[in-house]
Z-matrix of the N, CA and C atoms (Angstrom, degrees):
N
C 1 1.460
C 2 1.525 1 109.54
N 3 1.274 2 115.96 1 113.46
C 4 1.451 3 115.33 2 170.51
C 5 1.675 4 127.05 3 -65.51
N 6 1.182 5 118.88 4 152.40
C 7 1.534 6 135.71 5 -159.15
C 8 1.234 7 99.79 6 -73.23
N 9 1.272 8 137.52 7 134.99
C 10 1.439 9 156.52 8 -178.85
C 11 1.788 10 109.34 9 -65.01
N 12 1.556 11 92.18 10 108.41
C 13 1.570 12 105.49 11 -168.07
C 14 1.947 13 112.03 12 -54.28
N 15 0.797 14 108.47 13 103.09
C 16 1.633 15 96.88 14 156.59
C 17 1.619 16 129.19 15 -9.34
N 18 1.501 17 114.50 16 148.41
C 19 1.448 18 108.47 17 -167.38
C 20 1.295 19 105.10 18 -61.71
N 21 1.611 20 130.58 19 -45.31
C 22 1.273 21 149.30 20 -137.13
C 23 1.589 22 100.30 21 -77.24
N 24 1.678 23 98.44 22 -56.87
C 25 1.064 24 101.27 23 174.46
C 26 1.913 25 119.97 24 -71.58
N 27 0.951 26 132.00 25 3.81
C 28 1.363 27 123.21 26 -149.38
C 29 2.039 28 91.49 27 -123.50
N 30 1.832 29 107.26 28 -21.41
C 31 1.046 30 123.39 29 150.67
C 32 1.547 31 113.79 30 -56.30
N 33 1.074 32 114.46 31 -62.23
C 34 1.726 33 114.79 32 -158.09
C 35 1.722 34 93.21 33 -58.46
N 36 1.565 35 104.51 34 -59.75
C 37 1.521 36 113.54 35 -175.03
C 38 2.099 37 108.36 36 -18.80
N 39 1.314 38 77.47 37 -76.68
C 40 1.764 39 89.65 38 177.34
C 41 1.573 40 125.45 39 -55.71
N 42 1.472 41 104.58 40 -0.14
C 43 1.576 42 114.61 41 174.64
C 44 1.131 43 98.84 42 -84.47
N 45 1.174 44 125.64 43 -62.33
C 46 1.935 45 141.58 44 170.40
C 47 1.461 46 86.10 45 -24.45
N 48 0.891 47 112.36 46 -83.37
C 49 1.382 48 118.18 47 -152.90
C 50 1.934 49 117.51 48 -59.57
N 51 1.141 50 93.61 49 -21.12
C 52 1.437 51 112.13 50 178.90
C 53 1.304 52 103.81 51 -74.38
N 54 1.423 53 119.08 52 -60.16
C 55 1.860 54 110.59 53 -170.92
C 56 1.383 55 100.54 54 -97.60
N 57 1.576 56 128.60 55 22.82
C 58 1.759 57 117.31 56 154.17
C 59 1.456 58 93.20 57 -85.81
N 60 1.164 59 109.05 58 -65.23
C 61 1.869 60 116.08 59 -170.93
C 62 1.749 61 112.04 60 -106.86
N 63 1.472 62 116.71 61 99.65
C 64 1.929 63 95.88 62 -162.40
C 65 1.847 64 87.87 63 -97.03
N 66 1.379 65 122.92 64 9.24
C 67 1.276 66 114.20 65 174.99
C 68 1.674 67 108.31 66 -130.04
N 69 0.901 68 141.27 67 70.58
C 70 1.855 69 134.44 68 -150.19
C 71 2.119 70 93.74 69 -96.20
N 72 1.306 71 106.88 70 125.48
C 73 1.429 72 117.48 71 -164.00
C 74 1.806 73 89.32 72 -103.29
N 75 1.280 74 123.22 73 156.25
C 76 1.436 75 138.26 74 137.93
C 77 1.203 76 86.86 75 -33.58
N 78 1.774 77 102.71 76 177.02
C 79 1.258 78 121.86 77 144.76
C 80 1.538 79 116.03 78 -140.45
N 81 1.224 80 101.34 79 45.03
C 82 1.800 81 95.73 80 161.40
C 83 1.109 82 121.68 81 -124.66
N 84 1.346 83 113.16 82 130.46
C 85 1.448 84 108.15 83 -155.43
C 86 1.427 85 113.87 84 -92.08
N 87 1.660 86 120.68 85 148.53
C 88 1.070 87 135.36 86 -153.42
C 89 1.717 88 104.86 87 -152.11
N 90 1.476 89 103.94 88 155.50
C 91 1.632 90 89.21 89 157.63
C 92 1.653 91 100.39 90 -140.88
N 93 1.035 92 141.56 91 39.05
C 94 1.350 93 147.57 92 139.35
C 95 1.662 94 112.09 93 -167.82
N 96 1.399 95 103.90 94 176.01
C 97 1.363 96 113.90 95 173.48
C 98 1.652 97 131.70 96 -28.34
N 99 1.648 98 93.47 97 -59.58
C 100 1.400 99 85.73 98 174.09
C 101 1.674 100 124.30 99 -82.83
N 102 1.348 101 117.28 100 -8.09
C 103 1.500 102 106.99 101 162.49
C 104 1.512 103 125.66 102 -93.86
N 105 1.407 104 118.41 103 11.26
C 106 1.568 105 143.01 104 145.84
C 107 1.475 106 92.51 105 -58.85
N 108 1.259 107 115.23 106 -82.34
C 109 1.656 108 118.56 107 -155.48
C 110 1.817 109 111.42 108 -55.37
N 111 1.336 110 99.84 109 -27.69
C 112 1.463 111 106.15 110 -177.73
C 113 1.651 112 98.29 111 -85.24
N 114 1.263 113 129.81 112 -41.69
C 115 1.447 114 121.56 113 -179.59
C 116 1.645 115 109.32 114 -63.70
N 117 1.398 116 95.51 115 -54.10
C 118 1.746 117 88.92 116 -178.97
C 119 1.807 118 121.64 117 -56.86
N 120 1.109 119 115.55 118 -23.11
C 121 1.463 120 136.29 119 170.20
C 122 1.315 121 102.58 120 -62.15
N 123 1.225 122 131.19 121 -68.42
C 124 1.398 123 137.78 122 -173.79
C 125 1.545 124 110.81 123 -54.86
N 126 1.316 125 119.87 124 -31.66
C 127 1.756 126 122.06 125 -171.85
C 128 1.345 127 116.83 126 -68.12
N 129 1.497 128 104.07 127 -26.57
C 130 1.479 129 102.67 128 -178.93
C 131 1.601 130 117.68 129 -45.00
N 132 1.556 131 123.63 130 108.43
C 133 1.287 132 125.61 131 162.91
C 134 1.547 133 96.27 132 94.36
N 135 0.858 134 111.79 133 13.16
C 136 2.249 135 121.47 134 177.23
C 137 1.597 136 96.54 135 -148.19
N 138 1.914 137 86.73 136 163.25
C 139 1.247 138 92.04 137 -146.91
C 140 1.730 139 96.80 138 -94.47
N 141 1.000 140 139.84 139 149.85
C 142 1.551 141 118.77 140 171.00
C 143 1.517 142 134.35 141 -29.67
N 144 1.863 143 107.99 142 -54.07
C 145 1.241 144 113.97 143 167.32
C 146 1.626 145 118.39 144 -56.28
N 147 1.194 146 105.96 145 -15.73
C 148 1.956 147 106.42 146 168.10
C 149 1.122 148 119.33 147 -77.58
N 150 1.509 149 101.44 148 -45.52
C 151 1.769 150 99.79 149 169.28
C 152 1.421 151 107.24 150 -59.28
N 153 1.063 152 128.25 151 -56.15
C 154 1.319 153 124.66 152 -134.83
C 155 1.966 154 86.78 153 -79.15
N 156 1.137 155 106.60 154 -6.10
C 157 1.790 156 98.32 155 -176.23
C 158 1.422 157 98.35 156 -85.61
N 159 1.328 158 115.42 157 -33.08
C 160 1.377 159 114.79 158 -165.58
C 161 1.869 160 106.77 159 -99.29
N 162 1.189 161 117.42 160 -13.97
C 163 1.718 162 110.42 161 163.20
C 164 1.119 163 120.80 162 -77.04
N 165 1.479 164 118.70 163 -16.06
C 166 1.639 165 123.58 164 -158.98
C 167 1.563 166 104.71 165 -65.26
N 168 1.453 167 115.74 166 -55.09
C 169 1.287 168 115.93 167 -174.22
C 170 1.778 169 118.30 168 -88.98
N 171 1.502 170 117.65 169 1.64
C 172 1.397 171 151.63 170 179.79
C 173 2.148 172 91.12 171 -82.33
N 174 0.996 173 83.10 172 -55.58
C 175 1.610 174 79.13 173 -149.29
C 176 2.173 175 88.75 174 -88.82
N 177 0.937 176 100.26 175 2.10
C 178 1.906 177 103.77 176 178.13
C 179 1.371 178 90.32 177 -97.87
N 180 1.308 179 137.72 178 11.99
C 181 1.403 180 120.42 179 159.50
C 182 1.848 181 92.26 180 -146.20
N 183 1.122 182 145.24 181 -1.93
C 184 1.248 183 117.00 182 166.68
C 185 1.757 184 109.31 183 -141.32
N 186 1.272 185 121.42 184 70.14
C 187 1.356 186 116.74 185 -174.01
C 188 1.442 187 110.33 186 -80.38
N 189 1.506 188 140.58 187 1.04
C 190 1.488 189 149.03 188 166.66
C 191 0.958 190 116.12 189 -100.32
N 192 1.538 191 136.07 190 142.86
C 193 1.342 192 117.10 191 144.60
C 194 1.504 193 146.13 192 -41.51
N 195 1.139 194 106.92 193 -29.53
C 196 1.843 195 117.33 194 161.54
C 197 1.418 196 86.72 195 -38.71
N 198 1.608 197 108.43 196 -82.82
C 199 1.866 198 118.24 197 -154.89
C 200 1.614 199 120.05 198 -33.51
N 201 1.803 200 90.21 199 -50.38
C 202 1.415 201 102.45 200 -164.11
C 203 1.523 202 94.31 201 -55.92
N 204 1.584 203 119.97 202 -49.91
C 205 1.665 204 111.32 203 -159.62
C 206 1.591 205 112.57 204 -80.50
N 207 1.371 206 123.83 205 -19.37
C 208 1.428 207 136.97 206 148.67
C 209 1.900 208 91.57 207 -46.75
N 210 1.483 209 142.93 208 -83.42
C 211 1.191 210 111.76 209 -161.30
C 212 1.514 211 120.58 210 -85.87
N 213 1.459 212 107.96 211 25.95
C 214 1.668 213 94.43 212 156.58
C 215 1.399 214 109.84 213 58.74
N 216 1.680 215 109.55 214 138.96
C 217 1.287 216 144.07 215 177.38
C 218 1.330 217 99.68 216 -39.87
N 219 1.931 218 126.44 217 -87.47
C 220 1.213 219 110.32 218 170.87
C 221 1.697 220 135.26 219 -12.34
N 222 1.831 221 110.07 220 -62.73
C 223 0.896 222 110.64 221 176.71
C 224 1.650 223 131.57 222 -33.70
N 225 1.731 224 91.61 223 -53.82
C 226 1.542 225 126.55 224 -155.89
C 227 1.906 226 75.16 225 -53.89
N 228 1.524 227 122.03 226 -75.56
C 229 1.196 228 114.42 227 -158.09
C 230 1.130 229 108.48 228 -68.56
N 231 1.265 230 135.58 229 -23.45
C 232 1.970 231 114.84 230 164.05
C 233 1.528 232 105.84 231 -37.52
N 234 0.933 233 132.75 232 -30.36
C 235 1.285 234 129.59 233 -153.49
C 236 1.858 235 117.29 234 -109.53
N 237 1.666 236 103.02 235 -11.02
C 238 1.281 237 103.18 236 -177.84
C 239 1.327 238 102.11 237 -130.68
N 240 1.505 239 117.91 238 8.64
C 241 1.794 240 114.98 239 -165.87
C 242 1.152 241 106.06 240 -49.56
N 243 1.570 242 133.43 241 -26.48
C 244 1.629 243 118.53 242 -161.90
C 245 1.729 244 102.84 243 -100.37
N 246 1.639 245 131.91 244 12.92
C 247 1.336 246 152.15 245 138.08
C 248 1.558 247 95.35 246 -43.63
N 249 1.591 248 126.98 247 133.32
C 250 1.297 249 129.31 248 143.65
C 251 1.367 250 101.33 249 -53.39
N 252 1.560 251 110.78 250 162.33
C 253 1.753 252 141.46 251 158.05
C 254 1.949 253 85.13 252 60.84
N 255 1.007 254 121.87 253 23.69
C 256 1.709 255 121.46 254 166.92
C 257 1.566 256 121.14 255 -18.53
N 258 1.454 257 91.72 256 -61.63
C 259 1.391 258 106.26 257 173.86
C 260 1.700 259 126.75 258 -54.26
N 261 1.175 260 99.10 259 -69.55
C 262 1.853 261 104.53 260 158.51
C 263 1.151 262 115.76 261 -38.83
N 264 1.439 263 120.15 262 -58.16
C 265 1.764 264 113.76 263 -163.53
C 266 1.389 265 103.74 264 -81.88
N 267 1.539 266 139.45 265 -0.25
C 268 0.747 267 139.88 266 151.45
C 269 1.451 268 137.29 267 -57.21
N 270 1.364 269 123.67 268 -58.62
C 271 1.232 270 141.21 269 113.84
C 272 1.826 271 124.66 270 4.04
N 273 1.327 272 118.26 271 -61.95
C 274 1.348 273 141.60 272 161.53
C 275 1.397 274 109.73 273 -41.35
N 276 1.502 275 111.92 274 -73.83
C 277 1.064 276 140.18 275 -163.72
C 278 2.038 277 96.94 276 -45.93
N 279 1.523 278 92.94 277 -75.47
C 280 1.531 279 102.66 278 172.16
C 281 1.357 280 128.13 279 -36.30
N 282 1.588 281 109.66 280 -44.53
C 283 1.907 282 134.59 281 -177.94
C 284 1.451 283 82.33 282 -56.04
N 285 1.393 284 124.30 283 -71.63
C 286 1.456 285 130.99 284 -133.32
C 287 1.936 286 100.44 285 -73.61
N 288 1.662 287 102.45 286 -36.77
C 289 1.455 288 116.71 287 -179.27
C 290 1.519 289 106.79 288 -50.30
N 291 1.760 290 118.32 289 -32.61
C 292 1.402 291 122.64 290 -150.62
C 293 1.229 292 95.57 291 -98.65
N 294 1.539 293 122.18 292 -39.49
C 295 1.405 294 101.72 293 157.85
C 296 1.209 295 154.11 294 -42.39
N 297 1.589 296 107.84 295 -58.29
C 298 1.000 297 119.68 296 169.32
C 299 1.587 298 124.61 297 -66.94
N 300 1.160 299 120.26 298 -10.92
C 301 1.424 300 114.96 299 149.86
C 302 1.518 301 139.26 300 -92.12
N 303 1.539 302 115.14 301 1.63
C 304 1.381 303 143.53 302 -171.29
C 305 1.507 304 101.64 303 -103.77
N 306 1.507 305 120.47 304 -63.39
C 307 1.483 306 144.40 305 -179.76
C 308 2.111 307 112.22 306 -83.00
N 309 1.048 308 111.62 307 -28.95
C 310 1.304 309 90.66 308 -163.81
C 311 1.828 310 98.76 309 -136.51
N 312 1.443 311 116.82 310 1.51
C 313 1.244 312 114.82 311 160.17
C 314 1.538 313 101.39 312 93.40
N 315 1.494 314 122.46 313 19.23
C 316 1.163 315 121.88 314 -161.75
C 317 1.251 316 124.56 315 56.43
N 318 1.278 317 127.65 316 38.17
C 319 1.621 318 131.78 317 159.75
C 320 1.535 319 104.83 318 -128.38
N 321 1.443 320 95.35 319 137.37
C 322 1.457 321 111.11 320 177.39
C 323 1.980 322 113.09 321 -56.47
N 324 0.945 323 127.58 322 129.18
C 325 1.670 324 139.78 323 -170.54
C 326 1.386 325 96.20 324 -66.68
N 327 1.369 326 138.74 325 154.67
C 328 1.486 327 140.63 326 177.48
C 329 1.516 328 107.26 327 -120.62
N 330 1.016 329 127.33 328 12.87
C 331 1.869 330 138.25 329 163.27
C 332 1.378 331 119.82 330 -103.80
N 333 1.379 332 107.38 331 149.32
C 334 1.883 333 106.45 332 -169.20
C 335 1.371 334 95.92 333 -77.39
N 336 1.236 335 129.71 334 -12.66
C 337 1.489 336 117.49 335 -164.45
C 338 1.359 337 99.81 336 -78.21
N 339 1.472 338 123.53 337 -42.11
C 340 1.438 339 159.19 338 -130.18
C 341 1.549 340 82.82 339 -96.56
N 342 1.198 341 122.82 340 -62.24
C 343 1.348 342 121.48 341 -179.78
C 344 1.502 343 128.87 342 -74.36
N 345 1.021 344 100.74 343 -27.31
C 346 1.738 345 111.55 344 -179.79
C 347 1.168 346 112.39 345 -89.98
N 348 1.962 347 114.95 346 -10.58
C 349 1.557 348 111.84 347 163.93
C 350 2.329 349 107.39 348 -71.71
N 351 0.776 350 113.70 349 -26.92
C 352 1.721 351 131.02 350 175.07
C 353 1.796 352 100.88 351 -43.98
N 354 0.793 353 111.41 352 126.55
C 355 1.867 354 107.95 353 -177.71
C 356 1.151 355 104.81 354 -82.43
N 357 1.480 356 121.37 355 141.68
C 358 1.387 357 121.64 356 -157.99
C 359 1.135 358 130.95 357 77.25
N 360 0.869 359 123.31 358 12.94
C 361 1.801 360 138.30 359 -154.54
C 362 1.386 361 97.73 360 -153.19
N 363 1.623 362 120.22 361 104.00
C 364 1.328 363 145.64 362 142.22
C 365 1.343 364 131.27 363 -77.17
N 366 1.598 365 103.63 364 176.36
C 367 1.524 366 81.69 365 178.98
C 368 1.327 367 138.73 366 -104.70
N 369 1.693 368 99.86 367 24.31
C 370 1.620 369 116.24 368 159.01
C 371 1.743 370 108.99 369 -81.07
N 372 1.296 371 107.81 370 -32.17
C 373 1.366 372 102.65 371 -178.04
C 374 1.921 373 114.52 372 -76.67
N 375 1.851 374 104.62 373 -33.33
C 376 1.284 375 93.12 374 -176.25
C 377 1.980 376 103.12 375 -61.77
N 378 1.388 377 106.23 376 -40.96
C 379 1.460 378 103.34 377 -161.93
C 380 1.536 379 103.42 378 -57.02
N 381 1.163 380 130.59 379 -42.08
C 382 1.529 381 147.69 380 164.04
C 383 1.981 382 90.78 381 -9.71
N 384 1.301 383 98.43 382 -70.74
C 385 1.563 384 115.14 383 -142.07
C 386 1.494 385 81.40 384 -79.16
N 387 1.045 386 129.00 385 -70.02
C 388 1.822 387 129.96 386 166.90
C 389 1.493 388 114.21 387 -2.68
N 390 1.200 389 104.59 388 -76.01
C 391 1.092 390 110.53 389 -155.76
C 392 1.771 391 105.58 390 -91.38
N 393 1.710 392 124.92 391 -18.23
C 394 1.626 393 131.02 392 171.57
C 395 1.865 394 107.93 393 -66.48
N 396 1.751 395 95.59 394 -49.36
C 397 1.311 396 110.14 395 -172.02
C 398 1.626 397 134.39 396 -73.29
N 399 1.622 398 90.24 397 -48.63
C 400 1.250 399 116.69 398 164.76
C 401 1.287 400 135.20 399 -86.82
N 402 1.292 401 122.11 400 -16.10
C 403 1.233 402 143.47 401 -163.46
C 404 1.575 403 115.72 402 34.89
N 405 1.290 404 92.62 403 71.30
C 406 1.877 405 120.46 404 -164.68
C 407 1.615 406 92.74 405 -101.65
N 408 0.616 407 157.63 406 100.45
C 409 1.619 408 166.92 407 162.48
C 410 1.929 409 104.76 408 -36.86
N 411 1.417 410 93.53 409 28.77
C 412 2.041 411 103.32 410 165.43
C 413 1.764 412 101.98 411 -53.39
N 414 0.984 413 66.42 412 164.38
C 415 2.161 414 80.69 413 175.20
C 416 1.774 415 112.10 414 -132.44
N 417 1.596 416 103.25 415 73.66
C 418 1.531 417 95.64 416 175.68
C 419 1.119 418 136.62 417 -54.82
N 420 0.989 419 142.03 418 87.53
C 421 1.954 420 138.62 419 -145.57
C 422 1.679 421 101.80 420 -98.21
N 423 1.419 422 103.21 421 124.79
C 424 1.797 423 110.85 422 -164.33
C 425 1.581 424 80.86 423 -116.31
N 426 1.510 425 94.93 424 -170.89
C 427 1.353 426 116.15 425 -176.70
C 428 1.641 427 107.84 426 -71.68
N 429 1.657 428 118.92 427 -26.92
C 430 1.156 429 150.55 428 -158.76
C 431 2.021 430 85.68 429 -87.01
N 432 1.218 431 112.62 430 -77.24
C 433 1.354 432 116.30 431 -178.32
C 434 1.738 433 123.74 432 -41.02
N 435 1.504 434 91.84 433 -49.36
C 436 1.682 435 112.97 434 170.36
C 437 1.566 436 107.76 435 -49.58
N 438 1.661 437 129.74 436 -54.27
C 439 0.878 438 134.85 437 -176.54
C 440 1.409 439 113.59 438 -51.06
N 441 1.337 440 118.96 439 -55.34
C 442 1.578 441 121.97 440 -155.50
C 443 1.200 442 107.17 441 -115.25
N 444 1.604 443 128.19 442 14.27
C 445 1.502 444 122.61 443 118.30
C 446 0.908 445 127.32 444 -29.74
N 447 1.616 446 103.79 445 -75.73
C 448 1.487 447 122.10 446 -157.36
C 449 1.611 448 107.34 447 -83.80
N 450 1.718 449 113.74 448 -21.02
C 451 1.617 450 102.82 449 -179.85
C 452 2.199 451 107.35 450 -72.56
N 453 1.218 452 93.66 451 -47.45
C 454 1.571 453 97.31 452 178.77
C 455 1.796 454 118.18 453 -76.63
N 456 1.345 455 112.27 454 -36.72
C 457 1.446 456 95.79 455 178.07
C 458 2.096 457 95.32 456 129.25
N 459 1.431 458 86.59 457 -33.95
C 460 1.498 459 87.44 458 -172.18
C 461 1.311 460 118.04 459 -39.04
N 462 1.378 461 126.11 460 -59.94
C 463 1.692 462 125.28 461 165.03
C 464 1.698 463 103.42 462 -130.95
N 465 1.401 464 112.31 463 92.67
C 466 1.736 465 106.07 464 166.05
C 467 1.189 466 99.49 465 -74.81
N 468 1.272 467 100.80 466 154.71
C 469 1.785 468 116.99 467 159.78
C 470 1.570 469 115.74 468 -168.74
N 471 1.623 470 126.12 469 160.63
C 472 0.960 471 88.94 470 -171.57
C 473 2.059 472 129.92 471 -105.92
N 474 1.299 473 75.20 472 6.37
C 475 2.000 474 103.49 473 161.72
C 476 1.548 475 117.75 474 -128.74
N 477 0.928 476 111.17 475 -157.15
C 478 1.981 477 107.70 476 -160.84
C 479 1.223 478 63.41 477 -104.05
N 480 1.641 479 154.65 478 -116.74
C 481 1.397 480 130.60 479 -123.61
C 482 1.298 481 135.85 480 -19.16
N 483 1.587 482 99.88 481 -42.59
C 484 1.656 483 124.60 482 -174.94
C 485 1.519 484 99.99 483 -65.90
N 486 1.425 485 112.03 484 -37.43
C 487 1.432 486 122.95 485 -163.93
C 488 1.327 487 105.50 486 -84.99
N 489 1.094 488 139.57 487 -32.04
C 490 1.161 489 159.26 488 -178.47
C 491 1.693 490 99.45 489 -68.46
N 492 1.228 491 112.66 490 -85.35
C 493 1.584 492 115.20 491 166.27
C 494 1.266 493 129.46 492 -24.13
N 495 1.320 494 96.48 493 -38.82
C 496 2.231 495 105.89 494 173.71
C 497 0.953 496 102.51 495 -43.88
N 498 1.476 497 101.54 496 -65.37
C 499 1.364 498 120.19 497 -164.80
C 500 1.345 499 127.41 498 -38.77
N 501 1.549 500 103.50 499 -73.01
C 502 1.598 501 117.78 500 157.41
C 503 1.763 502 110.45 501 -40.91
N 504 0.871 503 118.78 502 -12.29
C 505 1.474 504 114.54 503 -174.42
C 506 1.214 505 132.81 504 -116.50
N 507 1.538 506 110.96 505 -9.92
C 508 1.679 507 134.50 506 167.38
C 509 0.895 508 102.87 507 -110.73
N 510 1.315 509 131.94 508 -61.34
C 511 1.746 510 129.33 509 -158.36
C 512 1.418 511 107.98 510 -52.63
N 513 1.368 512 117.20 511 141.72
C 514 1.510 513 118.50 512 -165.34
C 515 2.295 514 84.38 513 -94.21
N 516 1.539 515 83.78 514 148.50
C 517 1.596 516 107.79 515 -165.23
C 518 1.766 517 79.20 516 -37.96
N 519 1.618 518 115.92 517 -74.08
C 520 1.620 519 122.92 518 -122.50
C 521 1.793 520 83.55 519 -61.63
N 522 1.242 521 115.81 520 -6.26
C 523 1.619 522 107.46 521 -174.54
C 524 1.803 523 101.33 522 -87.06
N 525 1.189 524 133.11 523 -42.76
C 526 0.955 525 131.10 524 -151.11
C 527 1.295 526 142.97 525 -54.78
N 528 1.279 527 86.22 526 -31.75
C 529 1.737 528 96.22 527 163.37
C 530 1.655 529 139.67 528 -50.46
N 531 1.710 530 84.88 529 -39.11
C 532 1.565 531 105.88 530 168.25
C 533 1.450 532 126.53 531 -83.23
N 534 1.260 533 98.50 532 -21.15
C 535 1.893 534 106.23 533 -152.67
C 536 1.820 535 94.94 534 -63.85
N 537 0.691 536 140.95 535 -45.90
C 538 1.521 537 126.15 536 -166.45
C 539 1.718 538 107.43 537 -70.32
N 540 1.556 539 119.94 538 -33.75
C 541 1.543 540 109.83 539 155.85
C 542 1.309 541 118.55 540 -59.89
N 543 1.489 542 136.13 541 -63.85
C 544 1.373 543 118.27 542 155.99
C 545 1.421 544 125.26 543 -42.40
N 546 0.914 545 122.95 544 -29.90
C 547 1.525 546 96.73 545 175.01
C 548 1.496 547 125.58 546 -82.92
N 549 1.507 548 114.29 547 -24.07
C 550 1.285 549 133.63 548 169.40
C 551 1.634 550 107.44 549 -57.18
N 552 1.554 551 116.08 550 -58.93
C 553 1.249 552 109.48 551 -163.18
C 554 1.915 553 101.28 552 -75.55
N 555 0.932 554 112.76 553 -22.26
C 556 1.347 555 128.71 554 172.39
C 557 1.944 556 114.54 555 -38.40
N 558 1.602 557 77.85 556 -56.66
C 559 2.045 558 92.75 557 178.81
C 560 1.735 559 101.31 558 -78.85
N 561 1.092 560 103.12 559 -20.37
C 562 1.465 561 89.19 560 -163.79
C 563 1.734 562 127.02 561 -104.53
N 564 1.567 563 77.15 562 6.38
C 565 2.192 564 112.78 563 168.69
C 566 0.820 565 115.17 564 -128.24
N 567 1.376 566 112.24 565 -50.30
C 568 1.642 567 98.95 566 -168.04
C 569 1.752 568 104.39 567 -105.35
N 570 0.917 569 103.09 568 -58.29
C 571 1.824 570 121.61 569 -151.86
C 572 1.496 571 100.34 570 -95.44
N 573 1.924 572 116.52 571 49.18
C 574 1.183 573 142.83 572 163.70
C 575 1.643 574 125.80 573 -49.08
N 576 1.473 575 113.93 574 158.71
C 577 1.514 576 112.56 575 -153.03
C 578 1.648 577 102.27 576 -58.30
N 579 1.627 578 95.29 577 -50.24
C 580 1.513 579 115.92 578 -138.33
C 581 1.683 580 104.71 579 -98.66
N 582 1.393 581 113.35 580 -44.36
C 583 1.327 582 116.50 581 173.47
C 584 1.527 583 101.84 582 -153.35
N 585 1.688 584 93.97 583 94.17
C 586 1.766 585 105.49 584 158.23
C 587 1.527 586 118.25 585 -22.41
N 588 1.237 587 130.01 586 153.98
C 589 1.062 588 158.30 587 -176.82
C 590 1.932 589 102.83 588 -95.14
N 591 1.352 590 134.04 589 3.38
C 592 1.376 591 136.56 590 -141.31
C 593 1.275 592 88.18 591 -49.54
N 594 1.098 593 133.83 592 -49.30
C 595 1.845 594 136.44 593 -161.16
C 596 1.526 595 115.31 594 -27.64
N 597 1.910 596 78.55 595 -50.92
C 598 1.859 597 87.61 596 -153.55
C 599 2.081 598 90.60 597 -106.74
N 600 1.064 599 138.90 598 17.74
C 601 1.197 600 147.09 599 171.87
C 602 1.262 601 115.63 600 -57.58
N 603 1.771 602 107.15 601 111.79
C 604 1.773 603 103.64 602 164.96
C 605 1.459 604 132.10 603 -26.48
N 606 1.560 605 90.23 604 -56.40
C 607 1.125 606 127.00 605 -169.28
C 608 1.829 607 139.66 606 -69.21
N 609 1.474 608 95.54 607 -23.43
C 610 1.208 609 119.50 608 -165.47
C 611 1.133 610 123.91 609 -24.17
N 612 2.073 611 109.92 610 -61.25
C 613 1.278 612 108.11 611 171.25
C 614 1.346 613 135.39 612 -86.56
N 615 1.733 614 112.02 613 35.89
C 616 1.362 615 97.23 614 -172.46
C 617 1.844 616 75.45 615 -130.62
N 618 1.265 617 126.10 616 -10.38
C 619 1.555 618 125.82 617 174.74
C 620 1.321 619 111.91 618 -46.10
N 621 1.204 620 142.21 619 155.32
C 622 1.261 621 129.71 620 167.68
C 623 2.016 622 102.45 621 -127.80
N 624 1.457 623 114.93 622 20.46
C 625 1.199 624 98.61 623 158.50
C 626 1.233 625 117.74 624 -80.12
N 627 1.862 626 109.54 625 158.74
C 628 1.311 627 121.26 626 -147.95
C 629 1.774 628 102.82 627 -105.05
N 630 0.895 629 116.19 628 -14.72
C 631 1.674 630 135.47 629 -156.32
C 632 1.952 631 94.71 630 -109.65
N 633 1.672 632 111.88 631 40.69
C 634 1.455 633 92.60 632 -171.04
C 635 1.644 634 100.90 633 -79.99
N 636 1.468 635 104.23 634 171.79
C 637 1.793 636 111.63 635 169.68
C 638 1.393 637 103.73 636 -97.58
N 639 1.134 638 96.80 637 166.40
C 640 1.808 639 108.96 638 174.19
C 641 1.418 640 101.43 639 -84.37
């Protein structure tokens, strides 16, 4: 686990990253709250571009909870079978639909508790919706985030809580809002599992991993 970058430096980092991308978006597509919460639900263990193949025509006939539970479980998986765990998040999907129209009047809840009570819904996924929807400055920490904490220094820890906390705890405020999209798209282009990208890296010389590539 690498040593916890300095403010100065952990500032500049997020400057890089600020004037490559000064607006960095998700990429799963949605057109309100509750088909955020249902997309981010569905990604677990798939890749975004899978979801997003398999919500497109999912969410063109059920973007509410009314809809979704009007087309039924079956339905839900006609529409996501080629999603891993289909079956489960299907299931989920419906649980979480019945809530939120039983418990919350059919509007999505704006608290992690509120969200992480929803089945299927953790608390990478509530912060997801927090911070896409709300523009809550959450820190969703993926496998992608976990990585390039702990490879650069920016937030080590030694689980996503720990990693999560860095975050909130180094990242300078005016960055915060963004930093978990940069850092996400970061692991998932550049600052890769198996063989870093070091070449083409914003970041390179302010990284302090030791194992860079040419």
């Amino acid at each position: 686990m690498a040593k916890q970058l300095d403010y100065h430096t952990i500032r500049e980092i997020f400057a890089h990253f600020h004037a490559a991308e000064p607006e960095p978006k998700g990429e799963l597509e949605h057109v309100n709250a509750f088909t955020l919460v249902v997309a981010v639900a569905l990604s677990a263990q798939a890749t975004d571009a899978g979801v997003n193949k398999a919500t497109r025509g999912l969410f063109a006939v059920a973007d509410t909870p009314e809809k979704m539970l009007a087309l039924g479980e079956e339905g839900v998986i006609e529409h996501i079978k080629t999603i891993g765990l289909y079956r489960n998040k299907a299931k989920n999907v419906i649980k979480l639909s019945r809530i939120l129209v039983e418990e919350h009047g059919g509007t999505v809840p704006c608290s992690r508790a509120a969200l992480q009570a929803l089945p299927g819904v953790g608390r990478k996924t509530a912060n997801v919706v927090l911070n896409m929807w709300w523009r809550y400055p959450a820190q969703a920490v993926d496998t992608h985030i976990f990585r390039v904490g702990n490879r650069t220094g920016i937030a080590p820890g030694r689980d996503v809580v720990a990693v999560e906390r860095a975050i909130e705890d180094n990242v300078p405020v005016d960055y915060m809002l963004h930093a978990h999209h940069w850092l996400i798209l970061h692991g998932r282009y550049t600052c890769v599992a198996r063989k870093p990208k070091c070449a083409a890296c914003l970041i390179r010389d302010l990284c302090t991993f030791e194992d860079k590539t040419e």
